[in-house]
DRENTORKOL-3810 file (N, C-alpha, C; in nm, 4 decimals):
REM DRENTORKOL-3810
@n.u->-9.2954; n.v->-26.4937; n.w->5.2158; ca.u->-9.3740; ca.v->-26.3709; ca.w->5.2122; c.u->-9.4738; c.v->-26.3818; c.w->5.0980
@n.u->-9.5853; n.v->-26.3121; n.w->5.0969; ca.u->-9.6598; ca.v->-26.3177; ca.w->5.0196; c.u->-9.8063; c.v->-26.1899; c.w->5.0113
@n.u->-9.7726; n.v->-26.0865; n.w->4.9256; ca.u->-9.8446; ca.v->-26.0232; ca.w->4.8890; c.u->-9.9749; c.v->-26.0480; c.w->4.8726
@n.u->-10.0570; n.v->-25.9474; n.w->4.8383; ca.u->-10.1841; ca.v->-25.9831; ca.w->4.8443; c.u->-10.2261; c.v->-25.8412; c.w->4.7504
@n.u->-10.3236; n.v->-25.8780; n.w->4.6299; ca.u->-10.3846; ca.v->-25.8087; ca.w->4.5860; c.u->-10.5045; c.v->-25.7559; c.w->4.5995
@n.u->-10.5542; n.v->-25.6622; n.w->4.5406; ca.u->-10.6751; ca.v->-25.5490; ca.w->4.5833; c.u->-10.7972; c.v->-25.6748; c.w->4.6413
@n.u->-10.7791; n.v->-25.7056; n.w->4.5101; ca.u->-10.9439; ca.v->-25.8283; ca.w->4.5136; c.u->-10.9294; c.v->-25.8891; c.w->4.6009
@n.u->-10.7839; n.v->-25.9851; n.w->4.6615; ca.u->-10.7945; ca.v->-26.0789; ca.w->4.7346; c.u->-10.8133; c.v->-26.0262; c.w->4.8874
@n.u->-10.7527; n.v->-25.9205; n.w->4.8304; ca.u->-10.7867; ca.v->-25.8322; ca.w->5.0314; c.u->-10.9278; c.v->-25.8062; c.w->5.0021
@n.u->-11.0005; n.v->-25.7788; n.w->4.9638; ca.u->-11.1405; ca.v->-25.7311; ca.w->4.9191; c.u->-11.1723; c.v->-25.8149; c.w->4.9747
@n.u->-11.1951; n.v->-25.9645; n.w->4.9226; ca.u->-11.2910; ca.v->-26.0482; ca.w->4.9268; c.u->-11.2732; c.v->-26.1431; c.w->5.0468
@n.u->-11.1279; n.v->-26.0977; n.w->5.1287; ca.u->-11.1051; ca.v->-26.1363; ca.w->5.2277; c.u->-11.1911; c.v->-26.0582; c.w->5.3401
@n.u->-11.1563; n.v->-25.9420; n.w->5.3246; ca.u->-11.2434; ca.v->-25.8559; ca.w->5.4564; c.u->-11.3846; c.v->-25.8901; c.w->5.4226
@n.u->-11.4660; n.v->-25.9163; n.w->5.2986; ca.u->-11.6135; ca.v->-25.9140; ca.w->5.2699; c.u->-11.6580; c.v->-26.0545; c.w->5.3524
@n.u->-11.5651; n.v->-26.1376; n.w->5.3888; ca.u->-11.5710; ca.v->-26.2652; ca.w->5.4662; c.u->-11.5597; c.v->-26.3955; c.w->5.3602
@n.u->-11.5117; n.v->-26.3806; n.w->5.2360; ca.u->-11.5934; ca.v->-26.4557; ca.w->5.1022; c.u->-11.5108; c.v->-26.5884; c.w->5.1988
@n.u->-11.6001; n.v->-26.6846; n.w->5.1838; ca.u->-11.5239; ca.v->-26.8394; ca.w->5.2471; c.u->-11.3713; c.v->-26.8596; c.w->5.1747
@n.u->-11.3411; n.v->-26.8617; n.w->5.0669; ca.u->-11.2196; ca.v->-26.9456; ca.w->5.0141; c.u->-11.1178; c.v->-26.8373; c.w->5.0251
@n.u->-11.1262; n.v->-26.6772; n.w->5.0398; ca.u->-11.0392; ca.v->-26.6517; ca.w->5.0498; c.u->-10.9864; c.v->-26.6506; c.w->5.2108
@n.u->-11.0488; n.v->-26.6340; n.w->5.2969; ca.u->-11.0868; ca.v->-26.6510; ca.w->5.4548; c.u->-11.0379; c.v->-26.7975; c.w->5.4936
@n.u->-11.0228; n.v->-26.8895; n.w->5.4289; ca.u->-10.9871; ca.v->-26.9846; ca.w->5.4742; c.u->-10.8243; c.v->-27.0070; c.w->5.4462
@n.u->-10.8169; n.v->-26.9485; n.w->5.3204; ca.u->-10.6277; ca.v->-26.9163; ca.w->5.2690; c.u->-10.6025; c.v->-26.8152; c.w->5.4019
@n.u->-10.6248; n.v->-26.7445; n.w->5.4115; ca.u->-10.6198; ca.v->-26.6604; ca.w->5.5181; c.u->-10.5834; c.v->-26.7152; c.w->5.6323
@n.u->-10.6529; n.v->-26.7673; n.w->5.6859; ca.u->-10.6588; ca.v->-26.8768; ca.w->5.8110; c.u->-10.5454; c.v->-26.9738; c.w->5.8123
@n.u->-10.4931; n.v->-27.0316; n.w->5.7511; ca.u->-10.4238; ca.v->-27.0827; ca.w->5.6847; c.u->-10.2962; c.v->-27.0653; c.w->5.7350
@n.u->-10.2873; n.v->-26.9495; n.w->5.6420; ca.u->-10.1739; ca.v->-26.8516; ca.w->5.6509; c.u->-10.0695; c.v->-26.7760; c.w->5.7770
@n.u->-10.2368; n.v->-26.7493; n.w->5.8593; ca.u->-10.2248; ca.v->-26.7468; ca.w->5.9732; c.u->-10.1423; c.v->-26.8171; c.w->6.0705
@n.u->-10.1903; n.v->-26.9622; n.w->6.0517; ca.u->-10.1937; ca.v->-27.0374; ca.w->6.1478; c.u->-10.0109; c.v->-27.0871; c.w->6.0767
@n.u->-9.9787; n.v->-27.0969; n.w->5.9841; ca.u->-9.8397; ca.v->-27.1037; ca.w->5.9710; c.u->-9.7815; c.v->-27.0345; c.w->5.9930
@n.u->-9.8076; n.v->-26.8952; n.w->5.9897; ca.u->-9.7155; ca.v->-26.7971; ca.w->6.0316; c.u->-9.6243; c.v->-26.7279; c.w->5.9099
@n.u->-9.6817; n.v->-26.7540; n.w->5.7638; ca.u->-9.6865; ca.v->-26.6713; ca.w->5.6345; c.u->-9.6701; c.v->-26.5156; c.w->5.6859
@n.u->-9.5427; n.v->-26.4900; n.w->5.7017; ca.u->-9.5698; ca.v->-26.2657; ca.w->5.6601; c.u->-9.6536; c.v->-26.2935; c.w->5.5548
@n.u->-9.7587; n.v->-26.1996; n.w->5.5625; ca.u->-9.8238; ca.v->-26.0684; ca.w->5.4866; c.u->-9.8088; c.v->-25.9456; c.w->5.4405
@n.u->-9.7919; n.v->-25.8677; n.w->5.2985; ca.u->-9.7712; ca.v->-25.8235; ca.w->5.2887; c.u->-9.8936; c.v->-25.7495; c.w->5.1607
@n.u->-9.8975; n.v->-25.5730; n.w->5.1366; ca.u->-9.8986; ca.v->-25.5639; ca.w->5.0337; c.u->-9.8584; c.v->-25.4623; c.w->4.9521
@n.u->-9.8532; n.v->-25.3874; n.w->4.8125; ca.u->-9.7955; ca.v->-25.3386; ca.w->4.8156; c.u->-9.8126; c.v->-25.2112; c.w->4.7986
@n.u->-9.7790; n.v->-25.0820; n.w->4.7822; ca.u->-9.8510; ca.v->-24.9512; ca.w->4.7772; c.u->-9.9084; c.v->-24.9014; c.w->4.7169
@n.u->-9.9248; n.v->-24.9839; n.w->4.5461; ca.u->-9.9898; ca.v->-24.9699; ca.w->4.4226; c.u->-10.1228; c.v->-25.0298; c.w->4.4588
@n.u->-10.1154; n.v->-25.1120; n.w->4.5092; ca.u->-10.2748; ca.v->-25.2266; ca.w->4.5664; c.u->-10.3430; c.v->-25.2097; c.w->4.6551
@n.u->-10.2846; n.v->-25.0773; n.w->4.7499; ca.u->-10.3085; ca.v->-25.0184; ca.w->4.8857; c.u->-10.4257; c.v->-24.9364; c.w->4.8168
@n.u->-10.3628; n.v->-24.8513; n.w->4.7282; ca.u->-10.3900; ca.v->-24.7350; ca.w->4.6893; c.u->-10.5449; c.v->-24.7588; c.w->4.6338
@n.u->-10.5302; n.v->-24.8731; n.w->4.5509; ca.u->-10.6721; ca.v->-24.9204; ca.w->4.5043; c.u->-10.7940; c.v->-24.9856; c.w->4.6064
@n.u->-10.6858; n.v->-25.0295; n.w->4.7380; ca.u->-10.7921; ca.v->-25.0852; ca.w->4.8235; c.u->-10.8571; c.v->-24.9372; c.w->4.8612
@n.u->-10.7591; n.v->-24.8130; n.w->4.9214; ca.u->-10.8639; ca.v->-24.6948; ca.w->4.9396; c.u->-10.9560; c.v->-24.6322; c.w->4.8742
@n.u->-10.9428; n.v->-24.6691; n.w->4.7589; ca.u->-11.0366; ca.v->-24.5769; ca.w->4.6617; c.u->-11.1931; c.v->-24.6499; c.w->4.6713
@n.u->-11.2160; n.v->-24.7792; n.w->4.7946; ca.u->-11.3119; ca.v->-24.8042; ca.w->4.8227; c.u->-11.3918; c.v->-24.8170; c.w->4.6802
@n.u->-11.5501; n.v->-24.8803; n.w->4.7478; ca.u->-11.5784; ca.v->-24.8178; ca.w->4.8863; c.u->-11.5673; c.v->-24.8789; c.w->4.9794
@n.u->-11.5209; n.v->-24.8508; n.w->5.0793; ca.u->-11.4825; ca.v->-24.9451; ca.w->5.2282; c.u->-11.5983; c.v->-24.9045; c.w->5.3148
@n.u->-11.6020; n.v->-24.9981; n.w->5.4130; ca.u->-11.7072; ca.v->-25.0004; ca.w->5.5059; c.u->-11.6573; c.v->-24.9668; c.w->5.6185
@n.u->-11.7380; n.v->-24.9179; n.w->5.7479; ca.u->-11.6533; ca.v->-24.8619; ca.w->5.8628; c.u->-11.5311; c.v->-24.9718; c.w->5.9105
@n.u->-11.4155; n.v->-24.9292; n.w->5.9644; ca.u->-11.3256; ca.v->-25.0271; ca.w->5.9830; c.u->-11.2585; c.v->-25.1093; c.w->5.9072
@n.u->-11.2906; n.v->-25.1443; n.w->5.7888; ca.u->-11.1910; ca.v->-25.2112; ca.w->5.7184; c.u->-11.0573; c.v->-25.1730; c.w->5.6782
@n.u->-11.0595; n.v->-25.0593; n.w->5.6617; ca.u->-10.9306; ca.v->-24.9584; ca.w->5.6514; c.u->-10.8109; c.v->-25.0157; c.w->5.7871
@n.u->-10.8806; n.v->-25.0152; n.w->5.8894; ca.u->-10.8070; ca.v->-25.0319; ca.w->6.0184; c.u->-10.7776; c.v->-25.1885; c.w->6.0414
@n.u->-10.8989; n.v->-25.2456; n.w->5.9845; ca.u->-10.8453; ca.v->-25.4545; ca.w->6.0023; c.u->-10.7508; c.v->-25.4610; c.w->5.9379
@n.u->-10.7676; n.v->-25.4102; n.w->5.7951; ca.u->-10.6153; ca.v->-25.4090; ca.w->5.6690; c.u->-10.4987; c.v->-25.4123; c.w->5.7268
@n.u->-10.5232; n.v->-25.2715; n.w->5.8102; ca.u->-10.3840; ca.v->-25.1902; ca.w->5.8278; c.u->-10.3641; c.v->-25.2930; c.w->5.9280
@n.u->-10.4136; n.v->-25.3638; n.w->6.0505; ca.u->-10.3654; ca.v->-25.4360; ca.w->6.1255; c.u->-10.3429; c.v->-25.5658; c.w->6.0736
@n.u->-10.3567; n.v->-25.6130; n.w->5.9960; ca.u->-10.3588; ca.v->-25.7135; ca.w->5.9462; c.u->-10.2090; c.v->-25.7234; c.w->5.8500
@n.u->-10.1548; n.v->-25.6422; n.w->5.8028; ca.u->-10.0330; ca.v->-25.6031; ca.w->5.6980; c.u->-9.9737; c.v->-25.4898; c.w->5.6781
@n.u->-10.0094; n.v->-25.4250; n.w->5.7940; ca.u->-9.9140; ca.v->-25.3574; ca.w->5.8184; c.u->-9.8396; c.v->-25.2619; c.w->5.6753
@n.u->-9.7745; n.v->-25.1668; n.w->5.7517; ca.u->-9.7143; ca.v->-25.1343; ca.w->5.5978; c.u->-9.6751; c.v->-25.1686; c.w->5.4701
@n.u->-9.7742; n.v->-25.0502; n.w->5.3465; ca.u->-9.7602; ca.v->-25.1167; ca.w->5.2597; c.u->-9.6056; c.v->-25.1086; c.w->5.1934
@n.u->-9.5307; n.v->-25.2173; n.w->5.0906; ca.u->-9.4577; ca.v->-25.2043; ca.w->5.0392; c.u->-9.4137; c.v->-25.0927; c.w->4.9098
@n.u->-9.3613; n.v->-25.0465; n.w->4.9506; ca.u->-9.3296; ca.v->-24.9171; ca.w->4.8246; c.u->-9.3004; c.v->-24.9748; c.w->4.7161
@n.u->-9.3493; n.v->-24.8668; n.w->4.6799; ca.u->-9.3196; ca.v->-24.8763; ca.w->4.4707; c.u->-9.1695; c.v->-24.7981; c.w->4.4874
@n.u->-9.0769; n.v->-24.8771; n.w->4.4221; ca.u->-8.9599; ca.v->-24.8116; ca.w->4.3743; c.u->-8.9720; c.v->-24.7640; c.w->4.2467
@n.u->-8.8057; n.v->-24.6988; n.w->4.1957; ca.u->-8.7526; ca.v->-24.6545; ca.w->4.0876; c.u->-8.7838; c.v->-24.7467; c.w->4.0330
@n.u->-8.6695; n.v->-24.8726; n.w->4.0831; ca.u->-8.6675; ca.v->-25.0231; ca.w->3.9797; c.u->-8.8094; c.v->-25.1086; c.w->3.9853
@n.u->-8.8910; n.v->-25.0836; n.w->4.0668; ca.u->-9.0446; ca.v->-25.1365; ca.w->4.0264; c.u->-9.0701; c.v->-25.0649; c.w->3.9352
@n.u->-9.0682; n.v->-24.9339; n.w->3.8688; ca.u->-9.1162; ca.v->-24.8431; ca.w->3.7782; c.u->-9.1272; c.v->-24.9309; c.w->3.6277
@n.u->-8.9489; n.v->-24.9244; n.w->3.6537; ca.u->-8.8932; ca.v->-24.9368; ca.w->3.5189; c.u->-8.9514; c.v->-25.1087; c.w->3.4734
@n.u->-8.9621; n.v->-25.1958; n.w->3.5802; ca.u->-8.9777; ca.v->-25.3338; ca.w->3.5185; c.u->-9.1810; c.v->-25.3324; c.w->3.5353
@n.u->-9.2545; n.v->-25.2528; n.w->3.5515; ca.u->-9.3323; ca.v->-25.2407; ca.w->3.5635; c.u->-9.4315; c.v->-25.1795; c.w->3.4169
@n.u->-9.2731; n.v->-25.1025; n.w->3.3561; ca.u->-9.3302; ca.v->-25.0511; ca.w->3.2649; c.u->-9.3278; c.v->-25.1615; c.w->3.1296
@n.u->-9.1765; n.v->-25.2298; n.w->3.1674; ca.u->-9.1161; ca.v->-25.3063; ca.w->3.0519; c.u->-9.2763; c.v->-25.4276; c.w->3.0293
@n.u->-9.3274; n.v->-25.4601; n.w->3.1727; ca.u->-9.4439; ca.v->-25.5519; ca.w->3.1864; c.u->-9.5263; c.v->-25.5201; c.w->3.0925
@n.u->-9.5673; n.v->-25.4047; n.w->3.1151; ca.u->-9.6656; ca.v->-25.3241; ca.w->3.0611; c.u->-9.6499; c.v->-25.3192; c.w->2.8937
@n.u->-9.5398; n.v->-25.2792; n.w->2.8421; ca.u->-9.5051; ca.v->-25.2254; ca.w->2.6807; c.u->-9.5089; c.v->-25.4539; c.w->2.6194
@n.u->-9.4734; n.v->-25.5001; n.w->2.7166; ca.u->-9.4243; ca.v->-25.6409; ca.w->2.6159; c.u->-9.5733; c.v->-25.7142; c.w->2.6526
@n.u->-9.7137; n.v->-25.6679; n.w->2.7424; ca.u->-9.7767; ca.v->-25.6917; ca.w->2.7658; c.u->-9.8930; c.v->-25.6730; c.w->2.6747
@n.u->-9.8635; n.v->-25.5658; n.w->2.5515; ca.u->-9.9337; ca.v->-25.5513; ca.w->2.4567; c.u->-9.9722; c.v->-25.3876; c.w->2.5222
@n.u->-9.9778; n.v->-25.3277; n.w->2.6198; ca.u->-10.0144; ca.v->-25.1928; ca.w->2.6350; c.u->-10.1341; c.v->-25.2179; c.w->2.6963
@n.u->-10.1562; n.v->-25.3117; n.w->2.7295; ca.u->-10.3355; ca.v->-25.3021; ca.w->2.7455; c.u->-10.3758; c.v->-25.1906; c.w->2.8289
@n.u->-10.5510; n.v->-25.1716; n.w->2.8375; ca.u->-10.5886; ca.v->-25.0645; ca.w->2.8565; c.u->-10.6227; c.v->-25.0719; c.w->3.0058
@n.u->-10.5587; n.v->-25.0343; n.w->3.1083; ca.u->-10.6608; ca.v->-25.0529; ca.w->3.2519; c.u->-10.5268; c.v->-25.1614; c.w->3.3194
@n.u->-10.3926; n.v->-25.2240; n.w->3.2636; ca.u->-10.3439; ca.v->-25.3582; ca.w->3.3133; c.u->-10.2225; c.v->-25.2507; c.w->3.3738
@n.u->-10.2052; n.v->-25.1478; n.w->3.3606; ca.u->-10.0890; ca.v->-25.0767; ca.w->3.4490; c.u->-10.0770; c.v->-25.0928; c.w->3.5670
@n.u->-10.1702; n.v->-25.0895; n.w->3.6784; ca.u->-10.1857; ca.v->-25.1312; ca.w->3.8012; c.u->-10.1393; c.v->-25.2725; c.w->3.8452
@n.u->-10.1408; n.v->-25.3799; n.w->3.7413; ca.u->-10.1708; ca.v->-25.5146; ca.w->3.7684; c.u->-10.0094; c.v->-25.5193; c.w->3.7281
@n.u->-9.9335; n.v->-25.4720; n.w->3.6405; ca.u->-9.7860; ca.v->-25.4404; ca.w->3.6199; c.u->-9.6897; c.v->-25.3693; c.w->3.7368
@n.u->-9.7537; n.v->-25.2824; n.w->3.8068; ca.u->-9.7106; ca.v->-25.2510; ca.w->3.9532; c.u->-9.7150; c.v->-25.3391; c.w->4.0377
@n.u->-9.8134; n.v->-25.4180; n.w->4.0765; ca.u->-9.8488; ca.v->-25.4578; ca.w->4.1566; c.u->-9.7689; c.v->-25.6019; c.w->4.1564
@n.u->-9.7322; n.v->-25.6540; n.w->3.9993; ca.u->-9.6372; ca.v->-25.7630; ca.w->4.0068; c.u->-9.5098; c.v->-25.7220; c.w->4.0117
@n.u->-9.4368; n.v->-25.6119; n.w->3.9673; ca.u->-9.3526; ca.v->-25.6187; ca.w->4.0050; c.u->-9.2924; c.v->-25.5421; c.w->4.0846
@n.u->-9.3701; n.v->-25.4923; n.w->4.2056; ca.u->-9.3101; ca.v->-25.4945; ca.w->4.3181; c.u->-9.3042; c.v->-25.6220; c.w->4.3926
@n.u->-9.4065; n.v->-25.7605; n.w->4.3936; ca.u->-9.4062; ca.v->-25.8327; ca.w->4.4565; c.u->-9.2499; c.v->-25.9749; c.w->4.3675
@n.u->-9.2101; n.v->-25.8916; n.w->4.2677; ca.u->-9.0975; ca.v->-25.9784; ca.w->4.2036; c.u->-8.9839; c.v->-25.9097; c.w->4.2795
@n.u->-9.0139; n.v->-25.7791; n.w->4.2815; ca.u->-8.8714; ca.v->-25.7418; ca.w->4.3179; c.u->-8.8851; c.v->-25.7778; c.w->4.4985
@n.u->-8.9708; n.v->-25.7784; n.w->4.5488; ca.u->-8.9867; ca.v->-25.8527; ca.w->4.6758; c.u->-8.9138; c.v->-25.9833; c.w->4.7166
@n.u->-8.9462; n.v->-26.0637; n.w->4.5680; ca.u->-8.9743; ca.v->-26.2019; ca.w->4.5890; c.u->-9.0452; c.v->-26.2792; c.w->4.6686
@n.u->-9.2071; n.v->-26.2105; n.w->4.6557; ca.u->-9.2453; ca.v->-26.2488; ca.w->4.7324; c.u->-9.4322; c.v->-26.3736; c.w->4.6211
@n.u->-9.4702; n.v->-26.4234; n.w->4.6742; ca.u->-9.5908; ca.v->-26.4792; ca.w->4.6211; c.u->-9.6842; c.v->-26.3761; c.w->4.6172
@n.u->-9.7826; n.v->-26.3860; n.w->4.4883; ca.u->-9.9083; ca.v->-26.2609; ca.w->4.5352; c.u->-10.0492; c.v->-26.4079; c.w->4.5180
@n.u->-10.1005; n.v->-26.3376; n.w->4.6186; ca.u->-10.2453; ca.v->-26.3630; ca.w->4.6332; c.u->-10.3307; c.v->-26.2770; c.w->4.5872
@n.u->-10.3974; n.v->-26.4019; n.w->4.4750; ca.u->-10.4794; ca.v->-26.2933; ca.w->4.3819; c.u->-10.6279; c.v->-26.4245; c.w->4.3580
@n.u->-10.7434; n.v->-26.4156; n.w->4.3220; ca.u->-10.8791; ca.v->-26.4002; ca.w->4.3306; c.u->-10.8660; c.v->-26.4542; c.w->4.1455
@n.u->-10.7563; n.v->-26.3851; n.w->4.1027; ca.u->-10.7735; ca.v->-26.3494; ca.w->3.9681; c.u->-10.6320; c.v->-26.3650; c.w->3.9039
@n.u->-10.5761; n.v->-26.5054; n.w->3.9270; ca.u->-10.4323; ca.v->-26.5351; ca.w->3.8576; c.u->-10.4564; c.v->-26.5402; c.w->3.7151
@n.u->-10.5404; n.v->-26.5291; n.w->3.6205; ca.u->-10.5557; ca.v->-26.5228; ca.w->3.4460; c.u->-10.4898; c.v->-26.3650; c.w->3.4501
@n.u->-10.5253; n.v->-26.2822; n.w->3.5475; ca.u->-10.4523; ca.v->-26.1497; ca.w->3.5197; c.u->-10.3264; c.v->-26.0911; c.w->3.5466
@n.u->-10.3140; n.v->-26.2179; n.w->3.6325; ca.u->-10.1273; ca.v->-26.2057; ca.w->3.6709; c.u->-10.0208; c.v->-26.3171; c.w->3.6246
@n.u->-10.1100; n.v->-26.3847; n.w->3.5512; ca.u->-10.0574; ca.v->-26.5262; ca.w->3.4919; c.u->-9.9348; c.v->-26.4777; c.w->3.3588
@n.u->-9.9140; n.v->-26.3970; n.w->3.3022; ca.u->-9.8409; ca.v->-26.3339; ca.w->3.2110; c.u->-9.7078; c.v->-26.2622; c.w->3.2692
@n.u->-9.7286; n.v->-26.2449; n.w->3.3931; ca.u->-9.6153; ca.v->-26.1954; ca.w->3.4589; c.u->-9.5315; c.v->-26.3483; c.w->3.5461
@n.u->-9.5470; n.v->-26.4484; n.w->3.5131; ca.u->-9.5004; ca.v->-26.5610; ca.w->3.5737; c.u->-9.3373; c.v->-26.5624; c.w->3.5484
@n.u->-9.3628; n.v->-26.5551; n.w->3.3739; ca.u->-9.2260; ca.v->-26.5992; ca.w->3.2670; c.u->-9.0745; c.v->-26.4491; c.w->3.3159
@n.u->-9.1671; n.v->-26.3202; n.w->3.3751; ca.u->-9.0790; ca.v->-26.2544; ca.w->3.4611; c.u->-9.0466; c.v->-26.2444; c.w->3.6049
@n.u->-9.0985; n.v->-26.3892; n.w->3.6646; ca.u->-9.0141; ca.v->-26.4306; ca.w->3.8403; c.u->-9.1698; c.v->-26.4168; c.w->3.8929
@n.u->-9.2611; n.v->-26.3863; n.w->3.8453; ca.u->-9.4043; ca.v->-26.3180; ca.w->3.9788; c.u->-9.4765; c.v->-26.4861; c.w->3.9813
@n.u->-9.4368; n.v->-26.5165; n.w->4.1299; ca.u->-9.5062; ca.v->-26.6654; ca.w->4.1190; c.u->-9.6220; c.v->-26.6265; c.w->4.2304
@n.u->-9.7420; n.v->-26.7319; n.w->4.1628; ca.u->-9.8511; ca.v->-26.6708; ca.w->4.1961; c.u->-9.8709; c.v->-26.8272; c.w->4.3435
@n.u->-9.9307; n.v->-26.7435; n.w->4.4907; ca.u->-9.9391; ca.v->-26.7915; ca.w->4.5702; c.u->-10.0508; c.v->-26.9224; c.w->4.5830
@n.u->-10.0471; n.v->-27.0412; n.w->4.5676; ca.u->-10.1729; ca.v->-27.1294; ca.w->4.5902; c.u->-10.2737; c.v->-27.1492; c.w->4.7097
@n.u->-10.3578; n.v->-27.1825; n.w->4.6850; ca.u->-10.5064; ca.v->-27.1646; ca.w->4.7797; c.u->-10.4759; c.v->-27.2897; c.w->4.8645
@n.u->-10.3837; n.v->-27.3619; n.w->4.8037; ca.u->-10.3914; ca.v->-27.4699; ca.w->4.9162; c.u->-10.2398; c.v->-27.4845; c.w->4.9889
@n.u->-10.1270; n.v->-27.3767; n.w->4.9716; ca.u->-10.0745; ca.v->-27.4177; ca.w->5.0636; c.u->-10.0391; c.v->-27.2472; c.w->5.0981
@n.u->-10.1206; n.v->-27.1521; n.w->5.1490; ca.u->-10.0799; ca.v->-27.0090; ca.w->5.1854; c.u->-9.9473; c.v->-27.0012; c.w->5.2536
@n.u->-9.8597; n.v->-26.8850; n.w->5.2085; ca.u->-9.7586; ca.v->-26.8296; ca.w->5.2098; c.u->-9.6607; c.v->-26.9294; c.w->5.1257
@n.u->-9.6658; n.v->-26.9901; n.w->5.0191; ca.u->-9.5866; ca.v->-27.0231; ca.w->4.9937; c.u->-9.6249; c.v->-27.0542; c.w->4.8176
@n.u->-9.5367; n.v->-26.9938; n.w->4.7893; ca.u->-9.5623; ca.v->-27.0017; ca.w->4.5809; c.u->-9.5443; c.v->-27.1041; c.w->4.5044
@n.u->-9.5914; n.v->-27.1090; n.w->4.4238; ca.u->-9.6444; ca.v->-27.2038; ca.w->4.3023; c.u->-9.4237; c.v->-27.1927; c.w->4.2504
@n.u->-9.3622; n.v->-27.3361; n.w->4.2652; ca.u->-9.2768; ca.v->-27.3112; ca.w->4.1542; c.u->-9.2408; c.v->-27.2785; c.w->4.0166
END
């Protein structure tokens, strides 16, 4: 399984080649998709273009909930993360995909690269659905 973050769904629907081709990829192995409800939330806040809302949703289907226990290890991310300003989202978003166990696809692993040393293994471009050991 393997999550997918705001950007990487972004730049997937925008058609960007490299993420479209992980995509494809992915596809064609038969990788679940997933993402999660913290990353959902940011894909709506747009701006989206007609239909993308609906490729998403067909494409991954329900998003994964934020739990209790995503909260709490979300927060612990967050406080040993230095507090930063704006990285709360990016602390949800990993650890629901830890407590998943699932890979995230991200555009932007320098921002999820700190959450490694707590289980969040980040998905590679060259072999989709399947995580970096």
């Amino acid at each position: 399984m393997t999550h997918l973050d705001t950007s990487f769904l972004i730049a997937a629907l925008e058609g960007r080649p490299r993420e479209l081709a992980w995509m494809d990829a992915a596809a064609a192995g038969a990788a679940p998709l997933a993402i999660s409800a913290i990353a959902w939330c940011e894909f709506l806040c747009g701006p989206l273009r007609p239909g993308q809302e609906r490729d998403a949703r067909a494409l991954l289907g329900e998003p994964v909930a934020f739990t209790e226990a995503d909260a709490a290890l979300a927060a612990t991310l967050y406080n040993q993360g230095g507090r930063r300003r704006g990285s709360l989202p990016d602390c949800q978003i990993a650890a629901v995909a830890i407590r998943s166990g699932a890979g995230l696809a991200t555009p932007n692993p320098r921002d999820f690269a700190r959450f490694t040393a707590a289980g969040l293994r980040l998905a590679t471009e060259a072999h989709p659905g399947r995580a970096d050991p």
